[in-house]
N, C-alpha and C positions, 0 to 999 in steps of 0.2 A: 760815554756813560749814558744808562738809558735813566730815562725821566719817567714816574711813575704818574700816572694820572692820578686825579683825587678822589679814585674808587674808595668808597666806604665797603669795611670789610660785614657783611651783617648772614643773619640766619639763613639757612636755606630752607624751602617750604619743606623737603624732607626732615629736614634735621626738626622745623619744628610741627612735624607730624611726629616725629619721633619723641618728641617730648608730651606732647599733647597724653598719646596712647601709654607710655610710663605713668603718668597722672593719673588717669582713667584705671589703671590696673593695682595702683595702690590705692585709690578709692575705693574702691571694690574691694579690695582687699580689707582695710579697715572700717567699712561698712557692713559688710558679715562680720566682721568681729563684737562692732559695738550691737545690733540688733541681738545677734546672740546673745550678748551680756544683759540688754535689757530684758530679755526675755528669761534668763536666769532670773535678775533679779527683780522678778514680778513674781515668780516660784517662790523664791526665798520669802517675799515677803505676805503670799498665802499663807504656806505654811508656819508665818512668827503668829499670823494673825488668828490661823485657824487652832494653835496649841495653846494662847490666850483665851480666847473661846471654851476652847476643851477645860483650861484651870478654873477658868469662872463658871463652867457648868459644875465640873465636881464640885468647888466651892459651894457652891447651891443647892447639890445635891446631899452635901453632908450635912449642911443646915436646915434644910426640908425634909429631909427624906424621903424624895423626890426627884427628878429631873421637871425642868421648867420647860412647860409648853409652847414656848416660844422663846427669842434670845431676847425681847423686849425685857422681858421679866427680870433678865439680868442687871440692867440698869434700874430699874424701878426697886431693886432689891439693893443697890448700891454696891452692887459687886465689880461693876464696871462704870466707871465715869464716863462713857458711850460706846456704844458697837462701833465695832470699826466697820470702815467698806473698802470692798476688795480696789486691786490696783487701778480699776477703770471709773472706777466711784459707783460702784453697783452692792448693794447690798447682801450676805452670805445670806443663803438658804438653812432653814433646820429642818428637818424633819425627824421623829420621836421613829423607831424602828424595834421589835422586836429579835431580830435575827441574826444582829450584829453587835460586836463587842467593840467600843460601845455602844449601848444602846441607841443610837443616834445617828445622823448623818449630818456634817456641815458641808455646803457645797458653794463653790465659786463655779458660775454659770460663764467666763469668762468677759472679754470683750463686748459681745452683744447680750448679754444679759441673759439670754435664752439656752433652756438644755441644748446637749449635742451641738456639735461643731469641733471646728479643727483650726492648728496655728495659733491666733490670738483668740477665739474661740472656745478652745480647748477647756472641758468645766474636769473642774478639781473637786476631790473630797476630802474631807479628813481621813478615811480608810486608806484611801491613795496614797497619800502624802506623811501621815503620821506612822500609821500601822503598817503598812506595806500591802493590804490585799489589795486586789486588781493586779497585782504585775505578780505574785506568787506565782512559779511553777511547782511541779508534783515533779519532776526531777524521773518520771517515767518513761521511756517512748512507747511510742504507738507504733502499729502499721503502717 
C-alpha cells in the first residue's frame, strides 16, 4: 500500500488566473450596464425637471399674460417653491426666443456647465427632450 504524503491539495496559478479574468469580464460587464442606467437616469430626470419648468411658465404666462424673463421670476411669483438644478447641481438656462414653439428655450448645459460638449457634457433643451425638434427627420433622401 502506497502512503500519500501530506500534500495539500490548493489552486493552480492558472486556475486562479482563470478566475481572476471571469471577475474582470463580469465587471465590465455590469459596469456598462450601471453607467448606462445612470446616464439614463440623469435624462429622465432633465426632462421631469425641464416639463416642470415648462408648467410653471405657462402657469405664469396665463396669469401675466406674459412669459417671465427670467425663471427667478417663477419663484418670486410663488409658482415654484425653487428652481430646481440640473443632475450636476448646475443651474437650467432660459432664454426668451421668437422662432420656436415654445417661445423659449430651457437648456442643461450638462456636466461642466458650459455649452457644447459630448458624453456627460452633452447640453439638453426642452425642444430636444419635450418636443422632439433637433432629432426630426424630413423623411426625404437626398443625393
Amino acid at each position: 500500500m502506497r502512503k500519500e504524503r501530506g500534500r495539500k491539495r490548493g489552486f493552480t496559478l492558472v486556475e486562479m488566473m482563470a478566475v481572476v479574468v471571469i471577475i474582470g469580464i463580469l465587471a465590465g460587464i455590469v459596469g456598462i450596464y450601471v453607467v448606462s442606467r445612470i446616464a439614463k437616469a440623469r435624462e429622465t430626470r432633465i426632462k421631469t425637471d425641464m416639463k416642470s419648468i415648462e408648467d410653471a411658465i405657462t402657469h405664469f404666462q396665463m396669469d401675466k399674460g406674459r412669459y417671465p424673463e427670467t425663471l427667478d421670476e417663477l419663484v418670486k411669483e410663488k409658482i415654484l417653491q425653487e428652481m430646481p438644478r440640473d443632475p450636476w447641481g448646475n443651474p437650467y438656462a432660459y432664454e426668451r426666443t421668437d422662432d420656436t414653439e415654445p417661445p423659449y428655450t430651457i437648456t442643461c448645459y450638462g456636466a461642466d456647465g458650459q455649452p457644447g460638449g459630448e458624453g456627460d457634457n452633452k447640453d439638453y433643451t426642452n425642444h430636444e427632450l419635450l418636443h422632439g425638434s433637433g432629432e426630426e427627420e424630413t423623411g426625404m433622401g437626398g443625393p
